[in-house]
MARMIRO-345032 format. One line per 8 residues: number of its first residue (from 1); their letters; for each residue x, y, z of C-alpha. Coordinates in steps of 0.25 Angstrom, whole numbers, m for minus. Example, Ala and Ser with C-alpha at 12.3 -4.5 7.8 and 13.67 -1.06 7.14 Angstrom:
2
1 = AS = 49/m18/31 ~ 55/m4/29;
END
This chain:
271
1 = XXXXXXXX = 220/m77/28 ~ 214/m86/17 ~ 216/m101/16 ~ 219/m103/0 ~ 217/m118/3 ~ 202/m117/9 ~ 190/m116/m1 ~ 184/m102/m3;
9 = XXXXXXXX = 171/m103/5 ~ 159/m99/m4 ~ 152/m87/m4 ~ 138/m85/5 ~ 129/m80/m2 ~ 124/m64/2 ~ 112/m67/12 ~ 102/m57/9;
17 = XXXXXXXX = 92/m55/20 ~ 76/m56/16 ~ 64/m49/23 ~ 57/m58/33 ~ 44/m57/26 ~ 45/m57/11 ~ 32/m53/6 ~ 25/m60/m5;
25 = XXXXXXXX = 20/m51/m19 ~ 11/m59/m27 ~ 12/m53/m42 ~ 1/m55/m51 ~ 6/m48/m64 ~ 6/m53/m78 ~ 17/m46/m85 ~ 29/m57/m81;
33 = XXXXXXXX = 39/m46/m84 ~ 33/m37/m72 ~ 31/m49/m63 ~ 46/m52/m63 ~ 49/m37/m61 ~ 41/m36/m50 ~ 45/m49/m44 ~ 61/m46/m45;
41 = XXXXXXXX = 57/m34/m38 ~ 51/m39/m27 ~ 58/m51/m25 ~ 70/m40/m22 ~ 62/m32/m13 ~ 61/m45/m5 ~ 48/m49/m9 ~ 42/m63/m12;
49 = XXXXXXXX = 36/m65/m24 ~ 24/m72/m31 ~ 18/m71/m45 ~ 5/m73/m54 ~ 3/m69/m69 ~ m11/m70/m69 ~ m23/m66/m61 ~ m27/m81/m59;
57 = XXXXXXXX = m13/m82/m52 ~ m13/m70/m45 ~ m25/m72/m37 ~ m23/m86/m33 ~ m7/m84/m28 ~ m13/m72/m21 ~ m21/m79/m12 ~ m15/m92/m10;
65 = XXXXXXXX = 0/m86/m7 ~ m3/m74/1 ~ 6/m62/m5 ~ 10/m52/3 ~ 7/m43/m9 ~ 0/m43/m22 ~ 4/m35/m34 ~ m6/m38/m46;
73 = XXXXXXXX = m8/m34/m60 ~ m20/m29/m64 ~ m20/m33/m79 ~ m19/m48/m79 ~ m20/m59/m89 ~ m32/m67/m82 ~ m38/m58/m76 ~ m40/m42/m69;
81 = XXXXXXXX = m29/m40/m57 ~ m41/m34/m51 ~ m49/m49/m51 ~ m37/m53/m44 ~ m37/m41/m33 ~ m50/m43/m30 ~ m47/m59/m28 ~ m37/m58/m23;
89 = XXXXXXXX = m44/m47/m11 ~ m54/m57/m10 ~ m46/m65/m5 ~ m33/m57/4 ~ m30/m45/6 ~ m15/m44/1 ~ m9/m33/m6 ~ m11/m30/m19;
97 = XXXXXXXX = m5/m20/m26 ~ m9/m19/m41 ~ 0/m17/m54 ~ m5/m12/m65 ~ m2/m5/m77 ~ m17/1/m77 ~ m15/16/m73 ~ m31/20/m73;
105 = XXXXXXXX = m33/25/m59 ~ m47/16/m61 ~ m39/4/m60 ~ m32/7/m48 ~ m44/11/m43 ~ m50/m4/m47 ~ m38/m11/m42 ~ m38/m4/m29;
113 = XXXXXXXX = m55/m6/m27 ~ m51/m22/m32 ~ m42/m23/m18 ~ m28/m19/m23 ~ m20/m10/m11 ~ m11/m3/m21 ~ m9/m1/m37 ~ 4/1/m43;
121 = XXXXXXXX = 4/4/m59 ~ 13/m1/m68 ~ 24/5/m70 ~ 30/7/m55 ~ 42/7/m49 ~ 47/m4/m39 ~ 49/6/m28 ~ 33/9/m30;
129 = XXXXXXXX = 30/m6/m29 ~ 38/m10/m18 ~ 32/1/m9 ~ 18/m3/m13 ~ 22/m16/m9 ~ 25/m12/4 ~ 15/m3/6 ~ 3/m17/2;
137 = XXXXXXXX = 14/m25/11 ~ 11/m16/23 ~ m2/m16/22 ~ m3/m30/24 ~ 5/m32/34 ~ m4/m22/43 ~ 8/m10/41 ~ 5/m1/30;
145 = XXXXXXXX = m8/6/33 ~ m9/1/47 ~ 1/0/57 ~ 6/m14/64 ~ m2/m9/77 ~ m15/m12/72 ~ m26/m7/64 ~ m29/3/70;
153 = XXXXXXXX = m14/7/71 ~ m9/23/69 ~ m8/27/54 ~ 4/35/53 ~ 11/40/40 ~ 22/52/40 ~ 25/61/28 ~ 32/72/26;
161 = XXXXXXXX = 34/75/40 ~ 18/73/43 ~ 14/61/51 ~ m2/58/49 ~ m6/49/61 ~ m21/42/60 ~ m26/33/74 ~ m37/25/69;
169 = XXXXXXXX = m42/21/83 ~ m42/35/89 ~ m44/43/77 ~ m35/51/77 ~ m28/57/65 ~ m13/66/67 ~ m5/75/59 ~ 11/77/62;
177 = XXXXXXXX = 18/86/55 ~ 35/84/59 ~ 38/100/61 ~ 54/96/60 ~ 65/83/61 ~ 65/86/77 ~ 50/89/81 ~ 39/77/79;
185 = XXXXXXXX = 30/86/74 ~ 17/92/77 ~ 3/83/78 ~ m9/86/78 ~ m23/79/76 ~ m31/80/64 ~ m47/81/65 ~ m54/74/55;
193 = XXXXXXXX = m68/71/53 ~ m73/57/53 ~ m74/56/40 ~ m59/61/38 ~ m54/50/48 ~ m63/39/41 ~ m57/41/29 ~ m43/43/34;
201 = XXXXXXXX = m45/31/42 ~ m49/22/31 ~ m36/27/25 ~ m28/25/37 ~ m30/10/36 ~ m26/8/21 ~ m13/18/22 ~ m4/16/10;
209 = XXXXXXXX = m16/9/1 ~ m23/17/m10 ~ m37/18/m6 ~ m48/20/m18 ~ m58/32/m17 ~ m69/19/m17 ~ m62/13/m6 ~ m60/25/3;
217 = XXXXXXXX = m75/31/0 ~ m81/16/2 ~ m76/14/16 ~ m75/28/22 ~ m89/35/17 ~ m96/22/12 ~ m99/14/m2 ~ m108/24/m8;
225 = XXXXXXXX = m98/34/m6 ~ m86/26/m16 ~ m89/37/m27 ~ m88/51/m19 ~ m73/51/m23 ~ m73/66/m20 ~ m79/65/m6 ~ m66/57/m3;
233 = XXXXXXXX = m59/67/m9 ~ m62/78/0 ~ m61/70/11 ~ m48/67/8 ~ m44/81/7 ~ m48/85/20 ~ m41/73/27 ~ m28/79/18;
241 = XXXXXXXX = m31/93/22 ~ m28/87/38 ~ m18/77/37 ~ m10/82/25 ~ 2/93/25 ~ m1/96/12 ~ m16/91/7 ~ m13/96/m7;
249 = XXXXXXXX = 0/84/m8 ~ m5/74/4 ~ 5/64/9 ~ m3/53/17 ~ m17/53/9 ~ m13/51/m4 ~ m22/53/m19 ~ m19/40/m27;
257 = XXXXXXXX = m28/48/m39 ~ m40/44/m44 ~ m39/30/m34 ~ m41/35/m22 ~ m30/40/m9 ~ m17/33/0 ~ m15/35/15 ~ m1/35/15;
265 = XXXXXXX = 5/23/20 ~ 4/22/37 ~ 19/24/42 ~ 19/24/58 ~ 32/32/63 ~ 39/25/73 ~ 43/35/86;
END
């Protein structure tokens, strides 16, 4: 029973657990209205939070209190977001996932050749961001487009009931396809030549990332071969031809139009 001559004991306030690890966004946009949106948003996705309104700031803050991430507006006050891409690139190799309300598929191509990882335009959904986030947050923390064992860890991504396995170090590429909830599935090898593999293995190691035609053609065939976009293209076709269940409507290499392709994003199943 309560004793009405004893002081009400005040209140504790709710504890709220927090992340271990909250990661650091750096945003370096303009528009104050859209900085506070974004912060509010992240600050409640347990996010920490730093900001820049020009490209001066922006560079400088991103290499003097090591973000986790980088989201950057292209269209700044001082300067190009794509100047501060390239510093910033000169200088670490953080995240930077691009905002912009430029839709021309040439700036996302620029963006992306300047050193972005990812391009979002404006207007998009939080669910969109915040799964980019984790996408560029993986990446760096050695998870997203390779596995914690190493580099030369299993890629291993289901969908759809298919499981796409790729071992670097053998060279060895697998195909699962589960026949129902009780049986594992069927496995089989898949032949490719070694010019199917080197392309597949070069997207292997940058699963999740959107890759420009100029950046896959570069290091798989070479520097003079940046222009013979349709080469790539019927490449890319055979590879979809042996590792997709439907090679009209693939599922792990991915068209991102008029920029280039996306391995979908490495996710290992545990046994």
């Amino acid at each position: 029973m309560n004793d009405p001559t004893r002081s009400p004991s005040r209140a504790q306030p709710l504890q709220v657990s927090q992340p271990a690890h909250m990661p650091l966004v750096l945003i370096v946009e303009d528009e104050e209205p859209i900085r506070r949106f974004l912060h509010a948003t992240l600050e409640a996705n347990h996010f920490r939070v730093k900001e820049a309104g020009t490209a001066r700031e922006g560079t400088l803050l991103a290499v003097t209190t090591y973000p986790d991430v980088v989201l950057l507006d292209l269209g700044l006050p001082d300067g190009d977001g794509l100047n501060v891409t390239r510093a910033i690139r000169k200088e670490s190799r953080t995240p930077i996932v691009v905002l912009s309300a430029r839709g021309q598929e040439s700036d996302k191509v620029a963006a992306l050749d300047a050193g972005a990882d990812d391009y979002l335009t404006k207007p998009f959904g939080v669910g969109e961001l915040l799964a980019r986030l984790r996408v560029a947050l993986r990446h760096a923390n050695g998870a997203g487009s390779r596995t914690r064992g190493g580099e030369d860890s299993p890629y291993e991504c289901t969908l759809d009931g298919r499981t796409l396995r790729v071992d670097l170090s053998a060279r060895l590429v697998h195909v699962t396809d589960k026949d129902s909830c009780q049986s594992p599935g069927t496995r089989r090898e898949v032949r490719l030549t070694p010019m199917e593999f080197k392309l597949l293995a070069f997207m292997v190691k940058h699963a999740g990332k959107v890759l420009t035609h100029q950046m896959i053609l570069k290091e798989v065939w070479g520097p003079q071969h940046t222009s013979d976009v349709q080469y790539l293209r019927v490449y890319t076709g055979e590879l979809r031809k042996k590792l997709e269940a439907d090679p009209a409507q693939p599922r792990f290499m991915i068209t991102e139009p008029g920029v280039g392709y996306r391995l979908a994003e490495n996710r290992v199943m545990q046994s």
